[in-house]
Backbone as JSON Lines, residues from 0, in Angstrom:
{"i":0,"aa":"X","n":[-37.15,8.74,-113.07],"ca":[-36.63,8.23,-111.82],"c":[-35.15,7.93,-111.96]}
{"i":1,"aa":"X","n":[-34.51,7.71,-110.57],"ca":[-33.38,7.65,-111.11],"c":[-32.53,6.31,-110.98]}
{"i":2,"aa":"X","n":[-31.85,6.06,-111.62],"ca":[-31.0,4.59,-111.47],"c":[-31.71,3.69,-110.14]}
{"i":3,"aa":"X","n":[-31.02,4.2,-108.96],"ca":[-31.22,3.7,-107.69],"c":[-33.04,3.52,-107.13]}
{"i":4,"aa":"X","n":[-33.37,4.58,-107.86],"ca":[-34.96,4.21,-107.47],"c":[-35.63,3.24,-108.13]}
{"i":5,"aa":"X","n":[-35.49,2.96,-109.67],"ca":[-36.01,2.02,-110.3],"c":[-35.07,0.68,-109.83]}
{"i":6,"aa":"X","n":[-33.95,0.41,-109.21],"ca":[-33.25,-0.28,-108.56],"c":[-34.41,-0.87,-106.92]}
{"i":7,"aa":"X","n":[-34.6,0.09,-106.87],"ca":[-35.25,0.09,-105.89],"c":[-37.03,-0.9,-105.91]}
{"i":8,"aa":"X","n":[-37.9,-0.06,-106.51],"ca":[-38.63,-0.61,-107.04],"c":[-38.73,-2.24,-107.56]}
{"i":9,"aa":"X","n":[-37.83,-2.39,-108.71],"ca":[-37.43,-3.46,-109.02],"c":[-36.97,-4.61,-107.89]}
{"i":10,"aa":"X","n":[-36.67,-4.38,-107.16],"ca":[-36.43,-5.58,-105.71],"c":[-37.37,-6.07,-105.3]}
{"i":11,"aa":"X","n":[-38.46,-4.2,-104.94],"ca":[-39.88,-4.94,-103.87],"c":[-40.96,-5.29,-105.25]}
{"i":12,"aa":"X","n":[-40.5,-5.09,-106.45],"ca":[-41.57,-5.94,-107.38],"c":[-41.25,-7.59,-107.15]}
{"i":13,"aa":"X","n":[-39.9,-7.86,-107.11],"ca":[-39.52,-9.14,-106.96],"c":[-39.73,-10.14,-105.9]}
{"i":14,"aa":"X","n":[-39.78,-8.99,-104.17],"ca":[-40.07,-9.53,-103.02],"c":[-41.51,-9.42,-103.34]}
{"i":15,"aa":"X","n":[-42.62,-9.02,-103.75],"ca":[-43.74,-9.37,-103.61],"c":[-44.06,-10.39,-104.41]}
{"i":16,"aa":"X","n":[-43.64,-10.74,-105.32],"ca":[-43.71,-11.58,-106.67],"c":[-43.13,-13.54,-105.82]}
{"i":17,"aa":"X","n":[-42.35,-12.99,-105.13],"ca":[-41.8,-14.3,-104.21],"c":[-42.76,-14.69,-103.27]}
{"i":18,"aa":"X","n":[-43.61,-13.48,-102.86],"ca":[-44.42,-14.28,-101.35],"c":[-45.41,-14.61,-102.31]}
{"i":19,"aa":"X","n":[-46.37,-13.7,-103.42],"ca":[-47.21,-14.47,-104.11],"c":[-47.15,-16.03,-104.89]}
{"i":20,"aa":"X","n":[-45.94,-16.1,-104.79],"ca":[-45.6,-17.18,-105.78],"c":[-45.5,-18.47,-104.27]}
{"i":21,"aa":"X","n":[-44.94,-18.18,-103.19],"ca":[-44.68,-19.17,-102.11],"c":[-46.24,-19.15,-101.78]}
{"i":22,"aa":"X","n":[-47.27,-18.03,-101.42],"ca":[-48.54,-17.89,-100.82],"c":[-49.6,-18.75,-102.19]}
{"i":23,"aa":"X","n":[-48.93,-18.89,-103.67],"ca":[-49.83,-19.95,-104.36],"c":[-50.17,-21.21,-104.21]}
{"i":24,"aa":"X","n":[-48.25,-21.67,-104.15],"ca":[-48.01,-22.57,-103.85],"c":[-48.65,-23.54,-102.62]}
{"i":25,"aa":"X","n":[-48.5,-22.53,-101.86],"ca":[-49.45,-23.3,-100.37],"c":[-50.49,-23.53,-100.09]}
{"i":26,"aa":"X","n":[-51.67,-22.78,-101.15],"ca":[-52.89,-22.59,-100.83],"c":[-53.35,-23.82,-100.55]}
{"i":27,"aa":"X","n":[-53.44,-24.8,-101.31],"ca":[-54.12,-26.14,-101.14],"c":[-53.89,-26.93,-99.96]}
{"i":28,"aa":"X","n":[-52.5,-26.71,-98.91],"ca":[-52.27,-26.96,-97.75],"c":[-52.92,-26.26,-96.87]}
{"i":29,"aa":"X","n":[-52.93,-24.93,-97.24],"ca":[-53.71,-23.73,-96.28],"c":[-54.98,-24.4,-96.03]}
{"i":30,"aa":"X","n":[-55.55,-24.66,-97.3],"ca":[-57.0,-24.9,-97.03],"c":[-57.3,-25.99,-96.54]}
{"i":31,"aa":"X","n":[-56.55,-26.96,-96.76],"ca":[-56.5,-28.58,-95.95],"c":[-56.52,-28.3,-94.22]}
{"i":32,"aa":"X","n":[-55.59,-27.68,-94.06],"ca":[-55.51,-27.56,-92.61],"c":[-56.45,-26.63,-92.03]}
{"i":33,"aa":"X","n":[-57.15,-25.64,-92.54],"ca":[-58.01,-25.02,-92.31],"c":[-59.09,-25.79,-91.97]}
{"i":34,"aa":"X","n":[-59.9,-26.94,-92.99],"ca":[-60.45,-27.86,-92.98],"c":[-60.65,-28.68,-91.61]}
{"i":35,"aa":"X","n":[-59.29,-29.16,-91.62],"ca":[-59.21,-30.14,-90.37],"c":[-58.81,-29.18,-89.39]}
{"i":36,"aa":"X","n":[-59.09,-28.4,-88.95],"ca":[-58.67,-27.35,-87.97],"c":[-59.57,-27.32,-86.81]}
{"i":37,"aa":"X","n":[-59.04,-27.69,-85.25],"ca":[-59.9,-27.35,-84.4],"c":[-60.67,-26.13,-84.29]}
{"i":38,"aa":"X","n":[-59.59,-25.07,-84.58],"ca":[-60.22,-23.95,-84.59],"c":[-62.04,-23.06,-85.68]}
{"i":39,"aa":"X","n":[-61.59,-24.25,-86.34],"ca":[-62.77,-24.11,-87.45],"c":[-63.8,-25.02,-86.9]}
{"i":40,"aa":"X","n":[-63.46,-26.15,-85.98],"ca":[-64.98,-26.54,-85.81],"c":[-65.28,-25.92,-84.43]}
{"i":41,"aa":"X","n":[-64.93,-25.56,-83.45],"ca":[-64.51,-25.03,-82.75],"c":[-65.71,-23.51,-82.56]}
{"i":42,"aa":"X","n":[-65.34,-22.82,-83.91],"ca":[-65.64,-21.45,-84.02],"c":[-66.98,-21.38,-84.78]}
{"i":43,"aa":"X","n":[-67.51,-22.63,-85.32],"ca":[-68.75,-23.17,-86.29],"c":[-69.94,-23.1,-85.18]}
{"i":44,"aa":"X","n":[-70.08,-22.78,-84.07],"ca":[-71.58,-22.46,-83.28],"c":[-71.66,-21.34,-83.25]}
{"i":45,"aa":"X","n":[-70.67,-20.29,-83.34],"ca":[-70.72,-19.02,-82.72],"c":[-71.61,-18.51,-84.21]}
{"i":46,"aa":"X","n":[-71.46,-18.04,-85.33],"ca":[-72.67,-17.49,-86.1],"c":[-74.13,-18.15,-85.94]}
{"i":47,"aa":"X","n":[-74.15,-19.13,-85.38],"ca":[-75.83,-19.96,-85.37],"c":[-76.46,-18.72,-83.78]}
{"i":48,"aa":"X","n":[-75.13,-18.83,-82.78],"ca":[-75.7,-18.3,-81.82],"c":[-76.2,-17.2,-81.72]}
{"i":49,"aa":"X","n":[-74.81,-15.93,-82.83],"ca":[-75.6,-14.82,-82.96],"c":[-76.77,-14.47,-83.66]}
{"i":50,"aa":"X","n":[-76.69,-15.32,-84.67],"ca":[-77.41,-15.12,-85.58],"c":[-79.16,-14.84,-85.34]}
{"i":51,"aa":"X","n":[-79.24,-15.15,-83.48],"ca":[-80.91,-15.48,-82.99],"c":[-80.87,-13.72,-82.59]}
{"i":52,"aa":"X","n":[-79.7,-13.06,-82.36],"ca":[-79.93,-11.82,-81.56],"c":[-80.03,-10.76,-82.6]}
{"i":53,"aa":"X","n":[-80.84,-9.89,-82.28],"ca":[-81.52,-9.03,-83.13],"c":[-80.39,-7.6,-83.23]}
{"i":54,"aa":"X","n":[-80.51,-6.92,-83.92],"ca":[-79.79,-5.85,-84.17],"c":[-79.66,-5.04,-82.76]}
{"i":55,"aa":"X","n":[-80.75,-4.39,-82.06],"ca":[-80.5,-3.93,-81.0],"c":[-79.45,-4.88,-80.21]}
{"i":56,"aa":"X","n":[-79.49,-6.19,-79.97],"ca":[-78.73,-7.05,-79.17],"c":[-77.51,-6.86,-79.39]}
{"i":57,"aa":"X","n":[-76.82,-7.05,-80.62],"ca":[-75.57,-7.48,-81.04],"c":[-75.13,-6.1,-80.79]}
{"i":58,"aa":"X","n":[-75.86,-4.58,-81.29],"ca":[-75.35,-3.38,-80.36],"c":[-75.0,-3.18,-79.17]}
{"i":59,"aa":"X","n":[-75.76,-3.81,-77.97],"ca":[-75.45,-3.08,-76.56],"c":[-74.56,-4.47,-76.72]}
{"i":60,"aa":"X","n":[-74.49,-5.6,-77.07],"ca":[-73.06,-6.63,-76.29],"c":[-71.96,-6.3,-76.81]}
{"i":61,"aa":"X","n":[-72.09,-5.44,-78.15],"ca":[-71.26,-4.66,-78.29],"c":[-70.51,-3.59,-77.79]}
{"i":62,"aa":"X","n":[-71.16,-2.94,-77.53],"ca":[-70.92,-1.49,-76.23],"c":[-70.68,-2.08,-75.29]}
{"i":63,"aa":"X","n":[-71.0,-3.6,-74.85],"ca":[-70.8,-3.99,-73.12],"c":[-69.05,-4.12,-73.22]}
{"i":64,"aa":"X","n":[-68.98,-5.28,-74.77],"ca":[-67.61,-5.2,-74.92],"c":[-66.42,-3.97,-74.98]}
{"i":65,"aa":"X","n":[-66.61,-3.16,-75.71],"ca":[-65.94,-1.96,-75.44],"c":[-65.82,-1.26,-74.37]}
{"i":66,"aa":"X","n":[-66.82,-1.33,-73.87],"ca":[-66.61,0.06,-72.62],"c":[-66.13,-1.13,-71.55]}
{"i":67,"aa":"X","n":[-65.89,-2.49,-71.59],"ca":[-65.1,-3.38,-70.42],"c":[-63.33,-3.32,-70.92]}
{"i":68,"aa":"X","n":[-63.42,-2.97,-72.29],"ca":[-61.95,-2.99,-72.72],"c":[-61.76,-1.83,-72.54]}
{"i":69,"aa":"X","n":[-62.22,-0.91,-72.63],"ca":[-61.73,0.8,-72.24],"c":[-61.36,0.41,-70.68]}
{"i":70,"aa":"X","n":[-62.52,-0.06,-70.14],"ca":[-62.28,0.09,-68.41],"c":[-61.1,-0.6,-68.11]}
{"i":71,"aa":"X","n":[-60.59,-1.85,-68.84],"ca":[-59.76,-2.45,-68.27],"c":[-58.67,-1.44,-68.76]}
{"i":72,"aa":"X","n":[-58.66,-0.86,-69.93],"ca":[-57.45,-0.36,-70.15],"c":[-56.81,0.89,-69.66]}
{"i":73,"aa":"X","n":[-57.72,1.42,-69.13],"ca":[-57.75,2.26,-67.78],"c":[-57.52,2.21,-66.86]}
{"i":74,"aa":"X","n":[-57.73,1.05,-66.23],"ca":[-57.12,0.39,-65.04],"c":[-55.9,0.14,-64.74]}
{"i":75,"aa":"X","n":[-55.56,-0.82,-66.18],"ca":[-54.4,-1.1,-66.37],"c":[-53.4,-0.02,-66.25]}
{"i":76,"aa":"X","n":[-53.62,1.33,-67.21],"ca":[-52.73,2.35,-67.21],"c":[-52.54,2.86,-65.88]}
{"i":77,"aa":"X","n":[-53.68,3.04,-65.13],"ca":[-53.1,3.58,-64.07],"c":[-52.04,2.78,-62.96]}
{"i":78,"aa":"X","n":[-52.75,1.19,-63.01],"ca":[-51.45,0.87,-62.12],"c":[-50.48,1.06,-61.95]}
């Protein structure tokens, strides 16, 4: 390789080496706030609820979902 490429290389080894090292650092905050997070208790019924619907189920509310996001996005385009 040549000068400038291992130049190269060598930077984004360093920029990844920086977010891993800032993304270590934080974890224990990450997970604190995760913890106390509305969004986590919040989002804590939704597996109990699916969890009653059977494989066929979770398929067609599946398909209901998609083919309403196709339709809307169809709609949308044409306006």
């Amino acid at each position: 390789m040549s000068d400038s490429m291992d130049d190269r290389v060598a930077v984004m080894i360093a920029h990844d080496s920086a977010i891993a090292r800032a993304l270590s650092s934080s974890v224990t905050t990450i997970a604190r706030a995760w913890d106390t997070s509305a969004v986590r208790r919040w989002s804590e019924p939704v597996p109990r609820a699916f969890s009653t619907l059977t494989t066929a189920d979770r398929l067609r509310y599946g398909l209901v979902a998609v083919g309403a996001a196709v339709v809307t996005r169809l709609i949308l385009l044409f306006l």
